[in-house]
LOMAR-642066 format. One line per field, with one value per atom (N, C-alpha, C): x, y, z. Coordinates in steps of 0.1 Angstrom, whole numbers, plus 5000, padded with zeros to 4 digits. Layout:
BEGIN
px: [X	...]
py: [Y	...]
pz: [Z	...]
This chain:
BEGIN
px: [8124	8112	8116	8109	8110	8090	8093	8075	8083	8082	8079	8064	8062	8050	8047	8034	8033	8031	8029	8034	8047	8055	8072	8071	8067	8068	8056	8059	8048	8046	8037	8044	8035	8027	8024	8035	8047	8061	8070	8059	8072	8074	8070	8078	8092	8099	8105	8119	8119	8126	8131	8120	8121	8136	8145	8154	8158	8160	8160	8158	8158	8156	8172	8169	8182	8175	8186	8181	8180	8187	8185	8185	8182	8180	8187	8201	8213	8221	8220	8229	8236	8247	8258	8260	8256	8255	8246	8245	8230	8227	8222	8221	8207	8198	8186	8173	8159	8153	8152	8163	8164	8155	8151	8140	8143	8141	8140	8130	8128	8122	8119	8106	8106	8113	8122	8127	8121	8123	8108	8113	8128	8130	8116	8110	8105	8088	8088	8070	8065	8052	8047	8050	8060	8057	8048	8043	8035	8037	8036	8045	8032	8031	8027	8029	8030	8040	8028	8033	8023	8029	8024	8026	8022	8032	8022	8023	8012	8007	8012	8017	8024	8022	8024	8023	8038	8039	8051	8044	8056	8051	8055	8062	8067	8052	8045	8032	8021	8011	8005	7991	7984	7972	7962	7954	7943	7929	7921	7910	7908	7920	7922	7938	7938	7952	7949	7956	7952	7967	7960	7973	7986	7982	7998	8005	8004	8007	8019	8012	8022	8031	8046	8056	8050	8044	8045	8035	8031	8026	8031	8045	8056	8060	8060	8057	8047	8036	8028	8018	8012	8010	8018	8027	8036	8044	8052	8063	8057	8051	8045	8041	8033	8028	8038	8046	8062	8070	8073	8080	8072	8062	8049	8050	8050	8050	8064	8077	8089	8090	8086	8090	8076	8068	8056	8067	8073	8073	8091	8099	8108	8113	8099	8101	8085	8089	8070	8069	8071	8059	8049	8038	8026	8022	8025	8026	8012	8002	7994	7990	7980	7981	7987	7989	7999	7986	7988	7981	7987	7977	7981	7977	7980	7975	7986	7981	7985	7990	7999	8005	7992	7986	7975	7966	7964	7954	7957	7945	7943	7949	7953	7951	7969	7975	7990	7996	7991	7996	7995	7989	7987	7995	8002	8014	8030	8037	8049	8061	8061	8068	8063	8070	8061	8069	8067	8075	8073	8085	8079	8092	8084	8090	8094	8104	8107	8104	8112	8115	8121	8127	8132	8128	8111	8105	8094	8093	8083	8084	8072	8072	8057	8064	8055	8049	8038	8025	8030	8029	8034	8028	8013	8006	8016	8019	8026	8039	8045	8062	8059	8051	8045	8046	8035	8030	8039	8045	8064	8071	8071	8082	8078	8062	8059	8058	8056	8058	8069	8079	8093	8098	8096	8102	8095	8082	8076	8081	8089	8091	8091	8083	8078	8095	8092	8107	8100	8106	8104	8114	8111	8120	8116	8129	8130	8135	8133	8136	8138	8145	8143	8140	8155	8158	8175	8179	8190	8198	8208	8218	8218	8228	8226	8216	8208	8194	8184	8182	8169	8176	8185	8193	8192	8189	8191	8175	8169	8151	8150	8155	8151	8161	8171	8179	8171	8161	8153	8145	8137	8124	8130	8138	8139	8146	8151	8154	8144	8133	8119	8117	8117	8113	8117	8133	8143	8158	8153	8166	8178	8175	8189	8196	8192	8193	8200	8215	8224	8217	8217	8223	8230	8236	8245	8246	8255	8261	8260	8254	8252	8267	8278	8286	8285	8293	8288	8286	8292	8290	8280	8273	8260	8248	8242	8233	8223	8218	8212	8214	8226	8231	8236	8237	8234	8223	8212	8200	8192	8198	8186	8198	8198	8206	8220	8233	8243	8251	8252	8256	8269	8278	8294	8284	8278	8271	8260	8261	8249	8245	8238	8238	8234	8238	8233	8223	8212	8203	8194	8202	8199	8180	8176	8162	8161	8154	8151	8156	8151	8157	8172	8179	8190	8197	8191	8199	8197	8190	8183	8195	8206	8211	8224	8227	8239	8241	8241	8247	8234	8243	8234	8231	8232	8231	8227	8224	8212	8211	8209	8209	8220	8232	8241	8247	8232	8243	8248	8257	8269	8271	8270	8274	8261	8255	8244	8249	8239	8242	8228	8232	8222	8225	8217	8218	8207	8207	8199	8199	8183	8187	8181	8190	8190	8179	8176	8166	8176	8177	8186	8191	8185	8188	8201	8196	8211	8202	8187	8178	8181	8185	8177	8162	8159	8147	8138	8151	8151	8158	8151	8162	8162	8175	8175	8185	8178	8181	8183	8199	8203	8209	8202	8213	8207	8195	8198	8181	8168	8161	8152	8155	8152	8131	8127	8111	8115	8119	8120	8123	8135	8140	8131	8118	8106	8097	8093	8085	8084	8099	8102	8103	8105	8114	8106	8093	8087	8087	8098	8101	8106	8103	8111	8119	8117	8125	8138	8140	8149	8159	8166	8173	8181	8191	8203	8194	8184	8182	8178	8179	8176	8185	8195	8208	8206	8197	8197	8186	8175	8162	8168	8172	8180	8179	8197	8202	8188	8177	8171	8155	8158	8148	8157	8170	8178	8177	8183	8184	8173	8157	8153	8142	8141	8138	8148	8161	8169	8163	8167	8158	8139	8134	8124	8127	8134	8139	8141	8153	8157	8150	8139	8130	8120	8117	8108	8113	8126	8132	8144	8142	8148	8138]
py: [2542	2549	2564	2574	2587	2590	2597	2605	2623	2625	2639	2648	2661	2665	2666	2665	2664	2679	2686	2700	2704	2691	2699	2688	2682	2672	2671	2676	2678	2665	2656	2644	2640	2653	2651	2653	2658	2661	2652	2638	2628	2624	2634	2635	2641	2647	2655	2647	2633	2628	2615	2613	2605	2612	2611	2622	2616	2606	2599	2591	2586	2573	2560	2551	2546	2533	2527	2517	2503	2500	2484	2490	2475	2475	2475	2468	2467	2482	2492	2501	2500	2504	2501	2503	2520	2526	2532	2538	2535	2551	2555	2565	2569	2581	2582	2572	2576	2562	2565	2557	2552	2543	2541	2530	2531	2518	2514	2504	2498	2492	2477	2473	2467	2448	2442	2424	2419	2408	2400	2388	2389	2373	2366	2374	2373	2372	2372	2369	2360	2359	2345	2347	2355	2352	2363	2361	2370	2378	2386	2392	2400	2397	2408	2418	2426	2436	2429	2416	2414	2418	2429	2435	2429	2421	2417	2424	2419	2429	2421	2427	2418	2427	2421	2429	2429	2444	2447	2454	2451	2456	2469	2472	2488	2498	2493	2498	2490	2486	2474	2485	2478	2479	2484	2492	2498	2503	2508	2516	2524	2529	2544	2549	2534	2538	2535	2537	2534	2533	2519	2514	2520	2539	2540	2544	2542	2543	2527	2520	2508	2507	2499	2497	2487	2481	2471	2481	2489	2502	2510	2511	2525	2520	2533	2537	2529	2528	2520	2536	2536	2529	2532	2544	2547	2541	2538	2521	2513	2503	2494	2496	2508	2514	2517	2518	2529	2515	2508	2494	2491	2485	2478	2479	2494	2503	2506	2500	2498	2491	2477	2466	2463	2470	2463	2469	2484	2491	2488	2478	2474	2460	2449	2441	2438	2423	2419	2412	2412	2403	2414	2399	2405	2411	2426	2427	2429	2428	2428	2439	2446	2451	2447	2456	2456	2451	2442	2437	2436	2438	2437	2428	2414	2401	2399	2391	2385	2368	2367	2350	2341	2345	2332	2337	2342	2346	2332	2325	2316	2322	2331	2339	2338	2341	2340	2329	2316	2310	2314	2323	2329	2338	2341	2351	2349	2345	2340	2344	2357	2369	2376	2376	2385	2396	2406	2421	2419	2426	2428	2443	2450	2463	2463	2472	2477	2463	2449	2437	2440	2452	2453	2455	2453	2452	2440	2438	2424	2413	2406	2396	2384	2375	2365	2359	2358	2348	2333	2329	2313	2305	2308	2303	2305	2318	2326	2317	2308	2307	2293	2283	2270	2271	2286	2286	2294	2301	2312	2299	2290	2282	2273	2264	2260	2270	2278	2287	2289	2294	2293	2282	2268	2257	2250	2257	2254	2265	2265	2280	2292	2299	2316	2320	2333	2343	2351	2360	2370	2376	2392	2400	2409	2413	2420	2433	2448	2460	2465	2478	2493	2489	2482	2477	2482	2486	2488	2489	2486	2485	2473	2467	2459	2453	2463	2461	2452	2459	2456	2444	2443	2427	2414	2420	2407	2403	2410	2410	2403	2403	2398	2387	2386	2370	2363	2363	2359	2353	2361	2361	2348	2350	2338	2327	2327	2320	2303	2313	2306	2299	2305	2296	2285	2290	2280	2277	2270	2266	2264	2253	2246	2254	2267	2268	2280	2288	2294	2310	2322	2331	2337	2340	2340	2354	2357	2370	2363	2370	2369	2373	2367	2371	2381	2393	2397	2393	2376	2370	2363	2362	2354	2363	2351	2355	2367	2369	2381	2390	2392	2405	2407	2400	2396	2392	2389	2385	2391	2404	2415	2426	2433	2447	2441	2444	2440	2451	2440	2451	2445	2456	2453	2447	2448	2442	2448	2451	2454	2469	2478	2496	2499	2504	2510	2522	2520	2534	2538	2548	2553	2560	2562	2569	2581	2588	2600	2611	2605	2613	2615	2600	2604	2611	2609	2615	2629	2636	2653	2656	2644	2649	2646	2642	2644	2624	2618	2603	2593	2583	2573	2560	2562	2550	2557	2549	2551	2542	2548	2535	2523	2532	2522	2511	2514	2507	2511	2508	2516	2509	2495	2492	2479	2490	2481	2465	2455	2442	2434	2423	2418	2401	2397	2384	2375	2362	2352	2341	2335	2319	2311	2300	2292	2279	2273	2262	2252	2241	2230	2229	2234	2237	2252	2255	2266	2281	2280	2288	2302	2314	2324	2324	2317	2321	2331	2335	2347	2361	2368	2377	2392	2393	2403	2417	2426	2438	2446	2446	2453	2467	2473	2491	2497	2491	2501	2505	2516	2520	2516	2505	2507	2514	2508	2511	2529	2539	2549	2554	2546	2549	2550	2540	2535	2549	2552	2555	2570	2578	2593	2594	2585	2585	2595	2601	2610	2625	2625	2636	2649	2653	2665	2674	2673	2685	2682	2666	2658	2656	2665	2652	2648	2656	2648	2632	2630	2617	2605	2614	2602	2597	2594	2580	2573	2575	2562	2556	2568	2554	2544	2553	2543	2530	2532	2519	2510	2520	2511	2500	2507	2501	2491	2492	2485	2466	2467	2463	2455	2458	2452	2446	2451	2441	2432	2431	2422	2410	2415	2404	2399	2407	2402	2391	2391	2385	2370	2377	2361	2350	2357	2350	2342	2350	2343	2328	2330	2321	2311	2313	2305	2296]
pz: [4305	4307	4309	4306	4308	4303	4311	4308	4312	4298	4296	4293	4297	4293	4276	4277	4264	4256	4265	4260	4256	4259	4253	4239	4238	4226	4216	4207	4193	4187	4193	4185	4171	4165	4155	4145	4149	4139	4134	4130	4132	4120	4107	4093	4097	4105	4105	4104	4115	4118	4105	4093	4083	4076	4080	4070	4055	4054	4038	4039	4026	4018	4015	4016	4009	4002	3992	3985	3990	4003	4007	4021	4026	4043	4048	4048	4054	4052	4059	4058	4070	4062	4075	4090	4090	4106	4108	4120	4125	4127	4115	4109	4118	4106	4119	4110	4108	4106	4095	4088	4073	4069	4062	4060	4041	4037	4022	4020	4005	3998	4010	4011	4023	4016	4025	4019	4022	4014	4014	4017	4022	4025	4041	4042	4058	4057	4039	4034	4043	4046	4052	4064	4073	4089	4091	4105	4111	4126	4132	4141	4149	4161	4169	4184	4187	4195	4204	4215	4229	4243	4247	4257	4270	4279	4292	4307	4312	4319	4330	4342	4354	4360	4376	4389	4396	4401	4408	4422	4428	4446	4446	4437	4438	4431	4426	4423	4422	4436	4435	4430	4421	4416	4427	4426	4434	4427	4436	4423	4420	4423	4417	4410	4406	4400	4385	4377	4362	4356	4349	4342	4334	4330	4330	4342	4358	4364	4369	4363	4365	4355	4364	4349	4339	4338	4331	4313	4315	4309	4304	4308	4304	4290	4284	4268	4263	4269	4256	4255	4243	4234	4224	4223	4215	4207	4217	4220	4208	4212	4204	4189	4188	4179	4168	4173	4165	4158	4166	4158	4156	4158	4146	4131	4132	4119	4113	4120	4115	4106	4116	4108	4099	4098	4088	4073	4075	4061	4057	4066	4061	4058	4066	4062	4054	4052	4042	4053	4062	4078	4079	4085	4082	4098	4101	4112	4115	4132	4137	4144	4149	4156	4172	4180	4193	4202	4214	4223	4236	4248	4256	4264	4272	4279	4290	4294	4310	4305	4315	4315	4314	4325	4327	4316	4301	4296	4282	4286	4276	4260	4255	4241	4242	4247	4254	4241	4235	4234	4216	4210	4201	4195	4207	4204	4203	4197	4200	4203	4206	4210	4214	4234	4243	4249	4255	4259	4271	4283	4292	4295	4299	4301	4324	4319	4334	4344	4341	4351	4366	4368	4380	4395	4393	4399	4401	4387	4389	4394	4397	4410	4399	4394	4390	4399	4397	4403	4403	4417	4415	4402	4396	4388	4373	4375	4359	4357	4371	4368	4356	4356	4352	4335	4335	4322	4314	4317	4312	4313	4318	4314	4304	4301	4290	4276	4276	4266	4263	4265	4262	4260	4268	4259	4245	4249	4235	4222	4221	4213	4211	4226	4225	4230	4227	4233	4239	4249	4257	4258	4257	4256	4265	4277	4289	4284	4288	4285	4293	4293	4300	4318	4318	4333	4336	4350	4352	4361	4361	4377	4383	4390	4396	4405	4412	4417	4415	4399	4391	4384	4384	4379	4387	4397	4410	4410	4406	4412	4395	4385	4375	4374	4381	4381	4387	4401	4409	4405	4395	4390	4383	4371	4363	4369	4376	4384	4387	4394	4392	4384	4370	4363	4352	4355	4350	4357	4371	4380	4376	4369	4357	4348	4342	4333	4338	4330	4332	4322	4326	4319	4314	4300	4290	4285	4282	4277	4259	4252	4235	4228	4226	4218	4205	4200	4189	4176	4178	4164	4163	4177	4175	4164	4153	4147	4145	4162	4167	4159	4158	4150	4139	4127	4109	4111	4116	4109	4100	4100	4090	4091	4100	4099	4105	4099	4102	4113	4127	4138	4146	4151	4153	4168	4177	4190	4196	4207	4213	4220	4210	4211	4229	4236	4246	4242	4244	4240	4252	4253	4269	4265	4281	4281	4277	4271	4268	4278	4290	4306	4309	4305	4310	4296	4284	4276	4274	4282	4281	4295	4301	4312	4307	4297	4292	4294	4295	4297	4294	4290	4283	4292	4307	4318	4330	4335	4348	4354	4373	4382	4382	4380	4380	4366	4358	4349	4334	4339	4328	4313	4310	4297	4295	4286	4279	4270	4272	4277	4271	4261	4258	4262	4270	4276	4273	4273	4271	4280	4283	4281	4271	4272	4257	4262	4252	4255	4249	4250	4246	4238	4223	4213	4208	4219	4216	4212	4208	4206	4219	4218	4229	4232	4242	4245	4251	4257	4265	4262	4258	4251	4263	4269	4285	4280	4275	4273	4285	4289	4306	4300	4310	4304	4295	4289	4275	4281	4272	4273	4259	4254	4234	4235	4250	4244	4244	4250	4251	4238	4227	4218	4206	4206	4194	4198	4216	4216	4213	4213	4215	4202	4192	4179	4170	4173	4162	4167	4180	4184	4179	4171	4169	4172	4189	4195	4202	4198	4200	4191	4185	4169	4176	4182	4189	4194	4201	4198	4193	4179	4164	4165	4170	4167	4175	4186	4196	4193	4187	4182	4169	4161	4149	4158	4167	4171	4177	4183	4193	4181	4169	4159	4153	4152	4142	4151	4168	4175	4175	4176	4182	4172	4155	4145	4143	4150	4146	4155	4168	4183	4172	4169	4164	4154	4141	4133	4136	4143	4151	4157	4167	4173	4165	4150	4141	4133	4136	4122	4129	4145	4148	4160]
């Protein structure tokens, strides 16, 4: 997360940052947002950015608070908006517009890939632990973001904890799939916040080496896909930044990274 004023960021400049063209999707490093002729091995699926809405005690809801004031809100609508429109013009999935629902929201089951931003704080509803765990063993994935340090690790081992006792969390090897499914990557990019990288370093609150973790459902599937250390929603959401270049290599990594996590979760 980082909230900068919108007076330092022009974010109508976000030709600026398109710097070329190349001819295939697989380019090798993680240049700034290359984009090519969109593959079509991925016709026929359908994809939508579902943002869910949770309660944390570090900012409990009031009537006079408004929802970008909670984490579960940080970078939207940008965030969303920005990979949406990645992966619509690099791959042929038929992407959706971006939504935002709750666990208990009957529509939940419509979506098969769910976001949750800033876990280091969240606190599931006894109701929420039941229905996150049928959804996941039925096939959905969730993907945890823009969390860090040991702190915010322990409150999100807790959490999941809840809702899968038995079940171990896993460090993703770099040969696991995740990472050839679409863009070919040596492992897993640390892409720091806009914040800490306007301070010279690409970690915060302790944690130092970005980390992409899972749990598996019986099948050996990630179902859980736990992005520790890194910032990627900051990296989609700043990415038409201008005044930024030095941080066009971390959105690269943080778009390359996380149509791949998308990829994977569709086709496996």
């Amino acid at each position: 997360m980082t909230r900068v004023s919108p007076l330092r960021i022009p974010l109508a400049a976000a030709a600026g940052l398109m710097l070329w063209l190349v001819a295939s999707v697989l380019v090798p490093a993680a240049d700034a947002q290359v984009v090519g002729a969109p593959d079509s091995r991925f016709a026929g699926l359908q994809w939508t950015f579902a943002r869910i809405r949770y309660y944390a005690p570090s900012a409990p809801p009031s009537r006079f608070s408004a929802p970008e004031d909670e984490p579960w809100f940080i970078d939207a609508p940008a965030a969303e908006q920005n990979l949406s429109r990645r992966i619509r013009t690099v791959t042929s999935i038929q992407v959706n517009d971006p939504v935002v629902i709750t666990l208990e929201d009957p529509n939940l089951w419509l979506y098969p890939w769910i976001y949750i931003v800033e876990p280091g704080t969240m606190r599931l509803k006894d109701a929420e632990v039941p229905i996150l765990r049928e959804f996941l063993l039925r096939g959905g994935t969730l993907t945890f973001d823009d969390f860090h340090g040991p702190l915010e690790w322990a409150n999100l081992e807790g959490e999941m904890q809840r809702v899968f006792p038995d079940r171990k969390i896993v460090d993703l090897p770099s040969n696991h799939p995740i990472f050839n499914c679409f863009y070919q990557l040596d492992g897993f990019p640390q892409t720091p916040g806009l914040g800490s990288f306007l301070q010279g370093r690409t970690w915060e609150k302790g944690g130092y080496v970005g980390t992409l973790r899972a749990i598996e459902d019986d099948r050996g599937r990630a179902m859980v896909l736990i992005n520790w250390n890194v910032d990627m929603g900051d990296g989609w959401e700043w990415s038409n930044a201008a005044e930024f270049p030095g941080y066009v290599k971390f959105t690269a990594q943080a778009y390359r990274m996380q149509i791949n996590e998308v990829i994977y979760s569709l086709t496996h």
